[in-house]
C-alpha positions in Angstrom: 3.5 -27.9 -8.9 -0.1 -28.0 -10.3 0.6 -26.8 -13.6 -3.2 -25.8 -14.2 -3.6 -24.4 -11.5 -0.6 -22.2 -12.1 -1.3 -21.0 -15.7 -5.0 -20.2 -14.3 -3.0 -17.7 -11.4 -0.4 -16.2 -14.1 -3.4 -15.6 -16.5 -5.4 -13.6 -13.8 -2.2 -11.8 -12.3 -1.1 -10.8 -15.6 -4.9 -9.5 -16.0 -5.3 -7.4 -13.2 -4.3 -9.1 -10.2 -5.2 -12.3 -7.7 -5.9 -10.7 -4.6 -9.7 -9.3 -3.7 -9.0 -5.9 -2.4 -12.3 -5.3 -2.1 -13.1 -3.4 2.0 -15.5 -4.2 3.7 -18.8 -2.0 3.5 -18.7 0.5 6.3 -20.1 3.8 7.5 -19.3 7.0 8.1 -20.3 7.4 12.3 -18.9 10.5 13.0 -15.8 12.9 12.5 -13.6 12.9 14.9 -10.8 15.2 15.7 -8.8 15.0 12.5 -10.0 11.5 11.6 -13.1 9.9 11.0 -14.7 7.0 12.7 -16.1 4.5 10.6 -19.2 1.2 11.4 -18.7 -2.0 9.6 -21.7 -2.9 8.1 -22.9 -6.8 9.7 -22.8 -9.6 7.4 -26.3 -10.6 6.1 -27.1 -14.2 7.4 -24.9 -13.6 10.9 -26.2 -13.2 13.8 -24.9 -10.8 16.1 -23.2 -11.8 19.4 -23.5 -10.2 23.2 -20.8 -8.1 24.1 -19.4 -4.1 23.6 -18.3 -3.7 20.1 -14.5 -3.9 18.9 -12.9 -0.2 17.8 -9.6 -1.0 15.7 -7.3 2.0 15.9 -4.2 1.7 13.2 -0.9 3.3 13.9 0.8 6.3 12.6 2.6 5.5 8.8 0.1 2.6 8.0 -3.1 3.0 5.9 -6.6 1.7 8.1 -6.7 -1.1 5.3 -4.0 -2.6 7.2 -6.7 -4.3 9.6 -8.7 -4.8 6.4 -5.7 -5.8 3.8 -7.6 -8.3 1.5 -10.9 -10.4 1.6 -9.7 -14.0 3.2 -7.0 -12.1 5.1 -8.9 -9.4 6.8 -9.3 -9.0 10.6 -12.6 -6.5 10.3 -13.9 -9.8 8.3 -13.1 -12.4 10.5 -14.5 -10.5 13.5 -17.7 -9.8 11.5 -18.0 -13.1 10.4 -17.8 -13.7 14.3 -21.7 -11.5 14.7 -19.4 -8.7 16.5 -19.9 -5.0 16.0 -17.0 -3.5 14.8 -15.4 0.6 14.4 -12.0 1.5 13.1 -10.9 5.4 13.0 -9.2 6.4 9.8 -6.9 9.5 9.9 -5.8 9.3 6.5 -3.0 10.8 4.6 -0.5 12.7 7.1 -0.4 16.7 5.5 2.4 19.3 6.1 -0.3 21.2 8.2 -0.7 18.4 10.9 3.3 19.1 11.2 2.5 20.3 14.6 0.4 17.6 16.2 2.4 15.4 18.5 1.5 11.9 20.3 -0.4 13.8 22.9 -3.1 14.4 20.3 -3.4 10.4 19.6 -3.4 9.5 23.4 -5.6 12.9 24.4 -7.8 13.5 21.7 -7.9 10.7 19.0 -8.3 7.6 20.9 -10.8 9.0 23.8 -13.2 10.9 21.1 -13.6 7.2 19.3 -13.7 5.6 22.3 -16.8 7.4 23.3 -18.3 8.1 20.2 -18.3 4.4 19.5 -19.7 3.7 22.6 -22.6 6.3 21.8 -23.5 4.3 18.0 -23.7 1.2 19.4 -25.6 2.6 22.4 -22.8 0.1 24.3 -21.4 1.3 28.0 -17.6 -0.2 26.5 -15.8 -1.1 23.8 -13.1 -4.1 23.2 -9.8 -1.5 21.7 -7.4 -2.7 20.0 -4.2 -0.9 18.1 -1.3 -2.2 15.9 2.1 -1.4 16.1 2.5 2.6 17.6 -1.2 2.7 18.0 -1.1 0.0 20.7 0.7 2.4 22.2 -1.5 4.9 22.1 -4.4 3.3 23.5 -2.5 2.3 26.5 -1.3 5.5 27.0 -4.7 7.0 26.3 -6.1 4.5 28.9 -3.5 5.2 31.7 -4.0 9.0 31.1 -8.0 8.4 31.5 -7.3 6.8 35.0 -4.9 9.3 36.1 -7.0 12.5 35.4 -10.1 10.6 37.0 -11.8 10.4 33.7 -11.4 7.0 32.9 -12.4 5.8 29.2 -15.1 3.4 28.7 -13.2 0.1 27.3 -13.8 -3.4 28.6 -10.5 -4.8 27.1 -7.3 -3.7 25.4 -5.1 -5.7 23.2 -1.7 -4.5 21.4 -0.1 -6.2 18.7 3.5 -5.8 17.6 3.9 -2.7 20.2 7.5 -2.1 21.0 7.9 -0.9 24.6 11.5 -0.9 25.3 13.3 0.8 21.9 16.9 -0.6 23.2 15.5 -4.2 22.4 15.2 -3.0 19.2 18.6 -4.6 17.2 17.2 -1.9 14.3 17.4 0.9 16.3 20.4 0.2 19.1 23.1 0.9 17.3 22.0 4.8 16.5 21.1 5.4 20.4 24.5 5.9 21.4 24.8 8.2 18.1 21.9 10.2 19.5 22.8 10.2 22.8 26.0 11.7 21.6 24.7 14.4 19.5 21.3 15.1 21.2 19.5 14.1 18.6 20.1 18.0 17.0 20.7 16.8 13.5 18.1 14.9 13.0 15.6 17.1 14.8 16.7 20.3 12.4 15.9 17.9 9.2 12.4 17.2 10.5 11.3 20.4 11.8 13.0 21.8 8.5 10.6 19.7 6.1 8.0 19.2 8.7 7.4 15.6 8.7 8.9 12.0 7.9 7.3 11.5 3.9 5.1 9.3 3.2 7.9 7.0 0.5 10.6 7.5 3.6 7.9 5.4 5.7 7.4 3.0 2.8 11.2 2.6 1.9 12.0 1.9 5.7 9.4 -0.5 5.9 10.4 -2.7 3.4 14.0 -2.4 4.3 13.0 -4.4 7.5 12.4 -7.0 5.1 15.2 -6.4 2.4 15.8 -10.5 2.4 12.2 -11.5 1.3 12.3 -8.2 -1.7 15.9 -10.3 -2.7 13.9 -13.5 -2.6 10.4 -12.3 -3.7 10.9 -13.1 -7.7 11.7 -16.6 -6.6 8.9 -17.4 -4.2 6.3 -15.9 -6.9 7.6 -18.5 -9.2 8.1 -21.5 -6.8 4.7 -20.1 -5.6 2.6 -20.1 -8.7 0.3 -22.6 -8.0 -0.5 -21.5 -4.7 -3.2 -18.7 -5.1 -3.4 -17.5 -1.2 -0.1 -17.1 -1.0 0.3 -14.8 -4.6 -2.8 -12.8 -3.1 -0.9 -12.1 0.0 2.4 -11.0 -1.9 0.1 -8.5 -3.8 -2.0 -7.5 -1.0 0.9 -6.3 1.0 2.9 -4.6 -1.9 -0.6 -2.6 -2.1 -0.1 -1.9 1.5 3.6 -0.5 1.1 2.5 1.5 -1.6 0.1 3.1 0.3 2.0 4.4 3.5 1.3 7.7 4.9 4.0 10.0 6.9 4.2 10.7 10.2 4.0 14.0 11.5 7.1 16.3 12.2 6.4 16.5 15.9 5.6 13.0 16.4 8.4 11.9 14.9 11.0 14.2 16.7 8.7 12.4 19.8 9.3 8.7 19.1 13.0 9.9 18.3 13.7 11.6 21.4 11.7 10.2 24.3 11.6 6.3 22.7 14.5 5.9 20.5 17.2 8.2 22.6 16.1 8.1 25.6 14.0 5.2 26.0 11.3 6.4 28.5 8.5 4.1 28.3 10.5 1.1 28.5 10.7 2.2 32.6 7.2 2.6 32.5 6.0 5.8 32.5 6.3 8.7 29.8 6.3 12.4 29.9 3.8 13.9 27.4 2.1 17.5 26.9 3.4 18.6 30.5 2.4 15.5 32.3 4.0 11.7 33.2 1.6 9.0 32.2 2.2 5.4 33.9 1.4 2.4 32.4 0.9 1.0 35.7 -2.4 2.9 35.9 -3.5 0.8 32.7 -6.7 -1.0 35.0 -8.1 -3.2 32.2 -7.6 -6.8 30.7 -4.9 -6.6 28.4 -3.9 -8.7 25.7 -0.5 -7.9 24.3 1.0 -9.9 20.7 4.7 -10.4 19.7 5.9 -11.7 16.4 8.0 -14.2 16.5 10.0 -12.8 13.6 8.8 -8.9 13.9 12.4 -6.9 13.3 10.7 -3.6 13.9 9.1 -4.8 16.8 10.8 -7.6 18.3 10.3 -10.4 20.9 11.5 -8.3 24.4 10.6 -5.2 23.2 6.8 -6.1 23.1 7.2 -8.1 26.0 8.9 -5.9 28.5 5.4 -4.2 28.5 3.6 -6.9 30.9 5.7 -6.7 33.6 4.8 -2.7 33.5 1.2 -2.9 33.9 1.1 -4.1 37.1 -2.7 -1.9 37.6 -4.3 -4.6 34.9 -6.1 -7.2 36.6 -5.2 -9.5 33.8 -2.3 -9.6 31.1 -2.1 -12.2 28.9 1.5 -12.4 26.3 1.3 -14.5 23.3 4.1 -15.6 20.4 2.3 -15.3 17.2 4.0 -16.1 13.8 5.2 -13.5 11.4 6.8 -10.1 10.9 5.4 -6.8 11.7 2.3 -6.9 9.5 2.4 -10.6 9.4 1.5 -10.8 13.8 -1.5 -8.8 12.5 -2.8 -9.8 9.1 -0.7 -12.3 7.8 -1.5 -16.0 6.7 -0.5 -17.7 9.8 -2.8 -14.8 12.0 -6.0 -16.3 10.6 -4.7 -19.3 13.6 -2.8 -17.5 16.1 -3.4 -13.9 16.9 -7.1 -13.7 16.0 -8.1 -16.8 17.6 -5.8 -15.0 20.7 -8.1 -11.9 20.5 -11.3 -13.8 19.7 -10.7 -15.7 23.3 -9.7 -12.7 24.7 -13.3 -11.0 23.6 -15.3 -13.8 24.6 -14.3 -14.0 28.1 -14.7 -10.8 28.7 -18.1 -10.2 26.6 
């Protein structure tokens, strides 16, 4: 170990921390329906590159940081640094009065306003979209439903990373299907509906229990760590992260609890939602989809099952990236595998 170099880290974690949280400068674009839509601002000395700028679009339970978690580490920076344009819609904190809004206003309202609305800013006839976790699943949903009502959505490509298709590949989850199945879900549906949503700290505490082994061994690997200053700005980055999760909204979850978890819709396919089914096979653009190689919440064959569903894409690429849940997106090991994935899958299609 470089002692040095670890007294220099200890002095300035003890003082306030070794990780740059600073965001990237953006702009307010527009407001869109409960969210806004926010433009990163270009890097002085870059120069832009052709193509239809990039809208991130973060899941349900995660903060928008998440694609933006700490300077060196940060996906909106690395495509930046790259000259593209890039757009990210924030919802922010989840609130007992969005109790009522279900997944049909992600896939109906959410994604399509930004869609467009980025296209309009950057004067841009497409955009490249790309979502996280349950937000991937939204934006292919949102791009099937487009085709299927004739009203297609203006996106050039669409990658998902960490998007869990089929629940039942989920070791988490399997165990409580049969549970569910069982009961009909009514217990849990009379807690949610009671309170209204799944908390905020519930969606933090679950998170972290994914990865209960690396909170036993965290202590440990900070001190076998010290010396290593990327790695002690990632630990801290991503416990700023966890302590800023935001809850999901009663209907949504008593969605993802009924149609994913019990009953596993989407894993044939297709899913029923606000009195319609939507097909993935309608999906008619590039995809890109990402798996973890050790993502518990969203595992190997449950992201995977998806590409043998879109059979409407003229194109679906499936890649093995290293890292957990956050890690396929924004972890150390994603500056090499899944961005370089989605840069090449941006500049073939720009």
């Amino acid at each position: 170990m470089d002692v040095l170099a670890a007294l220099a880290n200890l002095r300035d974690k003890l003082g306030g921390g070794v990780a740059d949280l600073r965001r990237m400068p953006r702009d307010v674009v527009a407001d869109v329906t409960t969210g806004t839509l926010h433009r990163y601002r270009p890097l002085p000395g870059v120069s832009p590159v052709d193509g239809p700028p990039v809208l991130l679009v973060p899941p349900l339970g995660a903060p928008d940081f998440a694609y933006d978690l700490r300077r060196g580490c940060s996906l909106v920076q690395h495509l930046l640094q790259g000259g593209r344009r890039v757009y990210l819609v924030d919802y922010g904190p989840i609130s007992f009065a969005d109790r009522r809004l279900g997944m049909e206003h992600w896939v109906d309202d959410v994604v399509p306003v930004s869609v467009r609305a980025a296209c309009g800013d950057a004067e841009a006839e497409d955009v490249h979209l790309v979502g996280w976790s349950l937000a991937g699943i939204f934006c292919l949903l949102a791009v099937a439903a487009g085709v299927e009502a004739a009203d297609p959505l203006p996106v050039r490509t669409l990658t998902a990373i960490g998007s869990p298709v089929d629940i039942a590949a989920v070791p988490l989850v399997a165990p409580l299907r049969p549970l569910a199945a069982v009961t009909g879900g009514r217990g849990l549906s009379a807690i949610y509906q009671m309170i209204g949503s799944f908390p905020a700290p519930l969606v933090s505490a679950a998170f972290q229990l994914t990865a209960v082994d690396k909170l036993v061994t965290k202590p440990l690997t900070l001190l076998s760590r010290l010396d290593d200053r990327d790695c002690l700005a990632q630990i801290e980055a991503v416990d700023h992260l966890l302590h800023n999760m935001h809850g999901y909204p009663g209907r949504v979850f008593g969605q993802i609890y009924h149609l994913l978890l019990r009953s596993n819709d989407l894993a044939d396919g297709k899913l029923a939602l606000a009195g319609r089914t939507i097909p993935l096979a309608a999906v008619n653009v590039p995809v890109l989809v990402v798996a973890g190689r050790s993502d518990v919440i969203a595992p190997l064959a449950a992201v995977q099952r998806v590409v043998g569903l879109l059979t409407g894409a003229p194109e679906v690429h499936f890649e093995i990236a290293s890292g957990g849940h956050l890690g396929v997106l924004t972890g150390r090991q994603a500056r090499k595998t899944t961005w370089r994935y989605l840069d090449a899958m941006l500049d073939v299609h720009s």
